[in-house]
N, CA, C and O atoms as a MOPAC input file, in Angstrom:
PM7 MOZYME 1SCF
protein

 N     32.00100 1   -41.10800 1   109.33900 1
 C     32.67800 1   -40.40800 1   108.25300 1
 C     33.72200 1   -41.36300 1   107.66300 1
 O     34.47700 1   -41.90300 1   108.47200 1
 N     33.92300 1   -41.75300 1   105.84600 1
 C     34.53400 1   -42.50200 1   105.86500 1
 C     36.04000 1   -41.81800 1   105.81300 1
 O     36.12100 1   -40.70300 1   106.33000 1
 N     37.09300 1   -42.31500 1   105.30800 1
 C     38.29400 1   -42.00600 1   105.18900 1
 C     38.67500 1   -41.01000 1   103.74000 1
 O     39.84000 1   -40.69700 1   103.49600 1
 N     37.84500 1   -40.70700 1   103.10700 1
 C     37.98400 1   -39.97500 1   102.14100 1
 C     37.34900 1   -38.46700 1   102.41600 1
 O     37.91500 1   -37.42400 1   102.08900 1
 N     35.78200 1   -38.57400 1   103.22600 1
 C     35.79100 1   -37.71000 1   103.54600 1
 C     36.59100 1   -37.26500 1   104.91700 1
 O     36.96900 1   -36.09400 1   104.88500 1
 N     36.89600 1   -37.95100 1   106.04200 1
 C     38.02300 1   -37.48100 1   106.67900 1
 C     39.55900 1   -36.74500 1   106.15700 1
 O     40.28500 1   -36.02600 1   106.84400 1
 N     39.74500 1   -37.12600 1   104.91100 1
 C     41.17900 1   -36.80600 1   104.31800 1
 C     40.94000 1   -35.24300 1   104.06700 1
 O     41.77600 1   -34.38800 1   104.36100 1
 N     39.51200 1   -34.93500 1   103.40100 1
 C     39.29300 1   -33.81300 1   102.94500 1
 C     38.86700 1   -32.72500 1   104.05100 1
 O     39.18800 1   -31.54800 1   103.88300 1
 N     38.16000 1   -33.12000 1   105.15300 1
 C     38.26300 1   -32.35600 1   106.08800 1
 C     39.62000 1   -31.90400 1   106.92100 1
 O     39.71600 1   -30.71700 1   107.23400 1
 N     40.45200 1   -32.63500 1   107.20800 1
 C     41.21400 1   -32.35600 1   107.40200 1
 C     42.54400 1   -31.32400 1   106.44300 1
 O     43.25400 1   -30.39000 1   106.81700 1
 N     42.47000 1   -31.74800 1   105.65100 1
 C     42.93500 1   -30.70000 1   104.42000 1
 C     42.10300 1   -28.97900 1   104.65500 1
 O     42.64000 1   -27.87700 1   104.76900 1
 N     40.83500 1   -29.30600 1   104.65800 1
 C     40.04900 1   -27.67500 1   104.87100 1
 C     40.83900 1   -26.89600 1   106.02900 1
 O     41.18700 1   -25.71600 1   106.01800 1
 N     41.03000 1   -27.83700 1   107.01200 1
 C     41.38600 1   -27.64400 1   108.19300 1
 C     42.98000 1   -27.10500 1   108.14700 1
 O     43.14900 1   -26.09600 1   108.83200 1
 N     43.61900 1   -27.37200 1   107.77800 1
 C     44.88600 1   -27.30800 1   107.54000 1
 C     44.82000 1   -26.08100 1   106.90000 1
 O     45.01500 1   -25.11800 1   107.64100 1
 N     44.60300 1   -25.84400 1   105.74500 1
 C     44.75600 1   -24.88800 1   105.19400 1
 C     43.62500 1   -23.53700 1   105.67700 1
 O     43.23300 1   -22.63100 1   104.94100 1
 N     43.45200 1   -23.64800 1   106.40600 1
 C     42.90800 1   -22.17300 1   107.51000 1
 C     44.22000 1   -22.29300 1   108.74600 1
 O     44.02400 1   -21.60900 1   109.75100 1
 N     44.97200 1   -22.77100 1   108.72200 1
 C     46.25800 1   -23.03700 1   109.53200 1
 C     46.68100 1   -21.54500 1   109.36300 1
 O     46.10500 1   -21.21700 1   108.32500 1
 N     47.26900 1   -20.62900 1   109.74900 1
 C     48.01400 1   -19.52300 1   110.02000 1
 C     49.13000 1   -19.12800 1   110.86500 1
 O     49.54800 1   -17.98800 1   111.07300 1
 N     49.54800 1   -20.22900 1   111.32000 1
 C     50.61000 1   -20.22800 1   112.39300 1
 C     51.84100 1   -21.27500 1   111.90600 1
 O     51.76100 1   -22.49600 1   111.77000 1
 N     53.08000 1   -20.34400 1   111.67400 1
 C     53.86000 1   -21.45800 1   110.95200 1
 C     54.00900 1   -22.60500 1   111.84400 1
 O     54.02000 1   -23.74600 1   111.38200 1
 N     54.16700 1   -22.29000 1   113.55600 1
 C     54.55100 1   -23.20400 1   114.61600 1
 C     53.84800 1   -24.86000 1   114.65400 1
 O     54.27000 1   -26.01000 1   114.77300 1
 N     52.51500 1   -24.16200 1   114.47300 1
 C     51.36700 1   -25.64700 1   114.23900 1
 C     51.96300 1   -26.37700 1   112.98800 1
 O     52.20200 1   -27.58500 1   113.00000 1
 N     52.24500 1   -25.36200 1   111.63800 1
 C     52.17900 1   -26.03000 1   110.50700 1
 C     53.95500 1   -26.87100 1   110.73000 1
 O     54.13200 1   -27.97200 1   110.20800 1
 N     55.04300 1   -26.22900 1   111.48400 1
 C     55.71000 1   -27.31200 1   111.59600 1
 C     55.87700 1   -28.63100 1   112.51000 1
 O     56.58100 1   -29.63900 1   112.47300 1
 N     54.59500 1   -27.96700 1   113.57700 1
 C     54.63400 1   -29.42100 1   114.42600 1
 C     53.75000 1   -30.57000 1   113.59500 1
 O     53.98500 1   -31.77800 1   113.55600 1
 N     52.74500 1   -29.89600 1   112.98900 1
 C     51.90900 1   -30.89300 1   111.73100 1
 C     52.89100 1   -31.91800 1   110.89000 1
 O     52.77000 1   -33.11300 1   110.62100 1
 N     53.86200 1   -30.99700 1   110.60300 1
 C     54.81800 1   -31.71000 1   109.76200 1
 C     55.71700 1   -32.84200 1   110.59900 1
 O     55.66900 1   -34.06500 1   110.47600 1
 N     56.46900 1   -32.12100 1   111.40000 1
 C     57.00200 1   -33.03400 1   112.32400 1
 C     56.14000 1   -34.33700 1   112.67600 1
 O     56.37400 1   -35.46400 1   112.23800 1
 N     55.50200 1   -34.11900 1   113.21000 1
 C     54.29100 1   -35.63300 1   113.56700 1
 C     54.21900 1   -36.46100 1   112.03800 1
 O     54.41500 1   -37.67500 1   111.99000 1
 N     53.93000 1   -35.69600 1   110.87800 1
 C     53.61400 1   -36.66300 1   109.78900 1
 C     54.46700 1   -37.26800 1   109.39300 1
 O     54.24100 1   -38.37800 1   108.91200 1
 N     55.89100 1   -36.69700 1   109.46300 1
 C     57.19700 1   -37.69700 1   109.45100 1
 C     57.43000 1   -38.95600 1   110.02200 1
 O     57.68500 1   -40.08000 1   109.59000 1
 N     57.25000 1   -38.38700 1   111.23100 1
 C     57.60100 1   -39.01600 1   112.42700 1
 C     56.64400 1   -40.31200 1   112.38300 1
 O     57.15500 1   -41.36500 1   112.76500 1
 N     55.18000 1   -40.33400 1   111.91300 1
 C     54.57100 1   -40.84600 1   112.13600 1
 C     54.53700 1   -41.80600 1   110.92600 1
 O     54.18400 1   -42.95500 1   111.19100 1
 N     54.83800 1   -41.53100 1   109.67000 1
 C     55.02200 1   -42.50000 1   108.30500 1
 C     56.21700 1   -43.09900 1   108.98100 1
 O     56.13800 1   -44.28400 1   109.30400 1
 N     57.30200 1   -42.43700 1   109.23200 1
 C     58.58000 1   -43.40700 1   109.46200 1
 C     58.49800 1   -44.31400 1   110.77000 1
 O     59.43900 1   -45.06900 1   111.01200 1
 N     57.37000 1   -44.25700 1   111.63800 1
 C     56.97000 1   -45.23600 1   112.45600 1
 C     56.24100 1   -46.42100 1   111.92500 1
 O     56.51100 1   -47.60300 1   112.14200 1
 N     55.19800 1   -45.89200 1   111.13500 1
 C     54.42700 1   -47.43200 1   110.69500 1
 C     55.69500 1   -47.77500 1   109.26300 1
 O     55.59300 1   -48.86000 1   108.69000 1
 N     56.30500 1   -47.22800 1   109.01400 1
 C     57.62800 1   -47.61500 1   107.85200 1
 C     58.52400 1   -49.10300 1   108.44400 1
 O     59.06300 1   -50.09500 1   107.95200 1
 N     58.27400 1   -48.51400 1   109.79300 1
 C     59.46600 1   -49.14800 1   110.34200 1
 C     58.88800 1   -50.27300 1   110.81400 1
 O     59.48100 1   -51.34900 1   110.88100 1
 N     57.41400 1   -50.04000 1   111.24900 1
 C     56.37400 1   -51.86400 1   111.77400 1
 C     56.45300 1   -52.86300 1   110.62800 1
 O     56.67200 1   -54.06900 1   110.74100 1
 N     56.17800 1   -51.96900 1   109.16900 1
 C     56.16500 1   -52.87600 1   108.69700 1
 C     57.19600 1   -53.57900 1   107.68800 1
 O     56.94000 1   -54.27700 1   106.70600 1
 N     58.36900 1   -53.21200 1   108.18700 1
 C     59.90100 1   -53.77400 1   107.25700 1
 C     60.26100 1   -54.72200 1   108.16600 1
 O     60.76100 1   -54.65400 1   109.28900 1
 N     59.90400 1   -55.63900 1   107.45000 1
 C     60.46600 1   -57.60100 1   108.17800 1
 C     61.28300 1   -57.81000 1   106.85100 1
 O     61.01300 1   -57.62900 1   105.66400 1
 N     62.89200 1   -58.47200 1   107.83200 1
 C     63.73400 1   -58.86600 1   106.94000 1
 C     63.53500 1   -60.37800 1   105.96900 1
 O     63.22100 1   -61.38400 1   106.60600 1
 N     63.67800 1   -60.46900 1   104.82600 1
 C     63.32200 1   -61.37000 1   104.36900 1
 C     64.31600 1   -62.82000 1   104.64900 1
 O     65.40800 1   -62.71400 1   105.20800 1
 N     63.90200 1   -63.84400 1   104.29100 1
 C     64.13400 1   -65.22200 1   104.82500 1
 C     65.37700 1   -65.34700 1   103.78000 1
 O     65.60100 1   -64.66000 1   102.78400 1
 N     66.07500 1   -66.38000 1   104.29000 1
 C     67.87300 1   -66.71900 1   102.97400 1
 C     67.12900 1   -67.78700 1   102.00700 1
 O     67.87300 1   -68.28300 1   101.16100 1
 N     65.68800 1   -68.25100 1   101.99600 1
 C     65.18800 1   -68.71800 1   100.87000 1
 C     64.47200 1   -67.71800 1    99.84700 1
 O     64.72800 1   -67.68200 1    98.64400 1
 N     63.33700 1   -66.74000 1   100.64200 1
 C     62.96500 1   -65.52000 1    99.91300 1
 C     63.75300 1   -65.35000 1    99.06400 1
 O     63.55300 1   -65.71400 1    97.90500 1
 N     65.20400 1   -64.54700 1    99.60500 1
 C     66.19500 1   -63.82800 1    99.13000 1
 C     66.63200 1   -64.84900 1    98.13800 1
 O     66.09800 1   -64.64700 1    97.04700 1
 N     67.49800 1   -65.97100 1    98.15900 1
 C     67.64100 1   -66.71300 1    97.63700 1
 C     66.97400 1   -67.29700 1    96.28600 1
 O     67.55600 1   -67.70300 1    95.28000 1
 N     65.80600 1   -67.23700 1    96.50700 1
 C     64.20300 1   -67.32400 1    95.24300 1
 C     64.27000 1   -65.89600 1    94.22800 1
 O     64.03300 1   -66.09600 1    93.03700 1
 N     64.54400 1   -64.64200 1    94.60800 1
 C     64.07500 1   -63.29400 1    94.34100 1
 C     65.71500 1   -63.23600 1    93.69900 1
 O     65.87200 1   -62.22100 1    93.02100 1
 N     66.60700 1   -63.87200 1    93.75700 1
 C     67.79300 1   -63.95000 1    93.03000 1
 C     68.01300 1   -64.78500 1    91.99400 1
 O     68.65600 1   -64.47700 1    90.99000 1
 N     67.34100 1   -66.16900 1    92.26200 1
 C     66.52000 1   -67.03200 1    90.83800 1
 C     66.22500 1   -66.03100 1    89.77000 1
 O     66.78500 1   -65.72300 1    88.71800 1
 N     65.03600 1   -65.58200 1    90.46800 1
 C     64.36300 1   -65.21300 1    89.33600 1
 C     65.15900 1   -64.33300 1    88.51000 1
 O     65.53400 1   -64.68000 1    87.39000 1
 N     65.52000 1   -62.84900 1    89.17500 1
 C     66.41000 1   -62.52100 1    88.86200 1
 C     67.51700 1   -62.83100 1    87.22600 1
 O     67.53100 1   -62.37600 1    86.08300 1
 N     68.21100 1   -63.72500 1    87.91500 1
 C     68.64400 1   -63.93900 1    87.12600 1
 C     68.11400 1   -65.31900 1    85.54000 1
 O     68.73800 1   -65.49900 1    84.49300 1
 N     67.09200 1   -65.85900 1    85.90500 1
 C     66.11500 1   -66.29100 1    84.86400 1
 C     65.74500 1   -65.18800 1    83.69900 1
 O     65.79900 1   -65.26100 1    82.47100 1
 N     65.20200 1   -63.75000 1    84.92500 1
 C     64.90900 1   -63.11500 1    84.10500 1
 C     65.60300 1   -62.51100 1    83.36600 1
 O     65.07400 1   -62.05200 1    82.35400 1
 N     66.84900 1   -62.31700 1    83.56900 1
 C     68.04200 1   -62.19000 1    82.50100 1
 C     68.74100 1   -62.97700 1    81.77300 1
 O     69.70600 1   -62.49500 1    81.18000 1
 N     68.41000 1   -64.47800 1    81.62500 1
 C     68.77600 1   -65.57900 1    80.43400 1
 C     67.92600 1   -64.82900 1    79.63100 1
 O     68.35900 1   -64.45100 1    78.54200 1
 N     66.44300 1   -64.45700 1    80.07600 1
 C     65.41000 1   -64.93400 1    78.95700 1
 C     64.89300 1   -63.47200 1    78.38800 1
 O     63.76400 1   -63.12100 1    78.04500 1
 N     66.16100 1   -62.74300 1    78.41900 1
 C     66.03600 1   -61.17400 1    77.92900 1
 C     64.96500 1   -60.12500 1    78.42600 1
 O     64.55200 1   -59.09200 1    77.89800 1
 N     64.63600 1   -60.78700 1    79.70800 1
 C     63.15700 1   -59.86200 1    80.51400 1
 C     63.10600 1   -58.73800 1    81.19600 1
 O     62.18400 1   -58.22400 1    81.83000 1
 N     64.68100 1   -58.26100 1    80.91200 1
 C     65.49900 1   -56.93200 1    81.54500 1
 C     64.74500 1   -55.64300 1    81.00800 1
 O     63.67200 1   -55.77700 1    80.41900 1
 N     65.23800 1   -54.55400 1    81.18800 1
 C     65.35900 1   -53.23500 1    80.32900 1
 C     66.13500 1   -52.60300 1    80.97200 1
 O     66.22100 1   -52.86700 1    82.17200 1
 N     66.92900 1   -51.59800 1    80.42200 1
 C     67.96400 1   -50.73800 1    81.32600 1
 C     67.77300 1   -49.83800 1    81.17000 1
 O     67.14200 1   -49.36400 1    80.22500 1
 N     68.44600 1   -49.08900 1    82.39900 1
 C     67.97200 1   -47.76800 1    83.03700 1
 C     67.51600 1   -46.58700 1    82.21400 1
 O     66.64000 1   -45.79400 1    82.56100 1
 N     68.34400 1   -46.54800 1    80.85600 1
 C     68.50600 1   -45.15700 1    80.24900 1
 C     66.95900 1   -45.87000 1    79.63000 1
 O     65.91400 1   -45.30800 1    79.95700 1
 N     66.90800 1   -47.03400 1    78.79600 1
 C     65.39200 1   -47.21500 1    77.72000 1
 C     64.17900 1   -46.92800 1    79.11700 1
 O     63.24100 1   -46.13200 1    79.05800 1
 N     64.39300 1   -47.47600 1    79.85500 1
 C     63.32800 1   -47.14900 1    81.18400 1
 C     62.96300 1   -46.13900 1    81.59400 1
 O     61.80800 1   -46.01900 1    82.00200 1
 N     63.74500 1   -45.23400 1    81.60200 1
 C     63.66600 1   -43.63100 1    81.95400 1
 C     62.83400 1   -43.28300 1    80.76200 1
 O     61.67200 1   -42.89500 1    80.87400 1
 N     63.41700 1   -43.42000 1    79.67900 1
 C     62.53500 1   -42.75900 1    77.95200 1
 C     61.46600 1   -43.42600 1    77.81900 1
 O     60.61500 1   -42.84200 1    77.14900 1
 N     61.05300 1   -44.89300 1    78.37900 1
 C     59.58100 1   -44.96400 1    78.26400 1
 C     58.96600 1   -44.30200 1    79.08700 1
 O     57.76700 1   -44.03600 1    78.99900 1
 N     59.91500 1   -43.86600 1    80.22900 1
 C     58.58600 1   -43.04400 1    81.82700 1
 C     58.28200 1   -41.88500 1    80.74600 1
 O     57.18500 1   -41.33400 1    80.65300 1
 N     59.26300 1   -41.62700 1    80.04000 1
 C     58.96700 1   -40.03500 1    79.94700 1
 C     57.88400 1   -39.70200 1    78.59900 1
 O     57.50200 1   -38.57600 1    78.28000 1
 N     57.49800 1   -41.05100 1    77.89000 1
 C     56.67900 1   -40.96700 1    77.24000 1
 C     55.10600 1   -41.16200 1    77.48700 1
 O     54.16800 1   -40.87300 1    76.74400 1
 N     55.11300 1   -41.97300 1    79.26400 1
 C     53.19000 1   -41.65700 1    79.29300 1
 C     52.73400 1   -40.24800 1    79.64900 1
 O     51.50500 1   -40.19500 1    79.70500 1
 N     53.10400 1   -39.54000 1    79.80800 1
 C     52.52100 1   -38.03400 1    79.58800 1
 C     51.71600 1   -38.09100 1    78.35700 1
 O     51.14800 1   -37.08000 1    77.94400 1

């Protein structure tokens, strides 16, 4: 079974759930369990990374490659 149909079985499954107790230990585990592989995979970056990712940074603000927050927000709100 691949992973798409696994996603959807499990969903069927879930939702014949009737017991709030299951549906909060369900929850509990799915937390618990994103903020575990969250946490495998956050490696701190190197003082050159960082260092490089602050270059650019600021390159990209000589060369006007910015946008700010408020025009950024009004383009999100225009792909609808």
């Amino acid at each position: 079974m691949n992973l798409e149909a696994r996603k959807i079985s499990l969903v069927q499954e879930f939702l014949r759930i009737d017991n709030e107790k299951i549906i909060s230990a369900l929850e509990n585990l799915l937390h618990k369990s994103k903020s575990e592989i969250f946490d495998e995979n956050l490696k701190p970056k190197s003082l050159d990374q960082l260092n490089s990712e602050i270059d650019k940074a600021i390159e990209d603000e000589n060369n006007d490659r910015l946008i700010n927050a408020k025009d950024l927000k009004n383009k999100i709100q225009k792909w609808d």
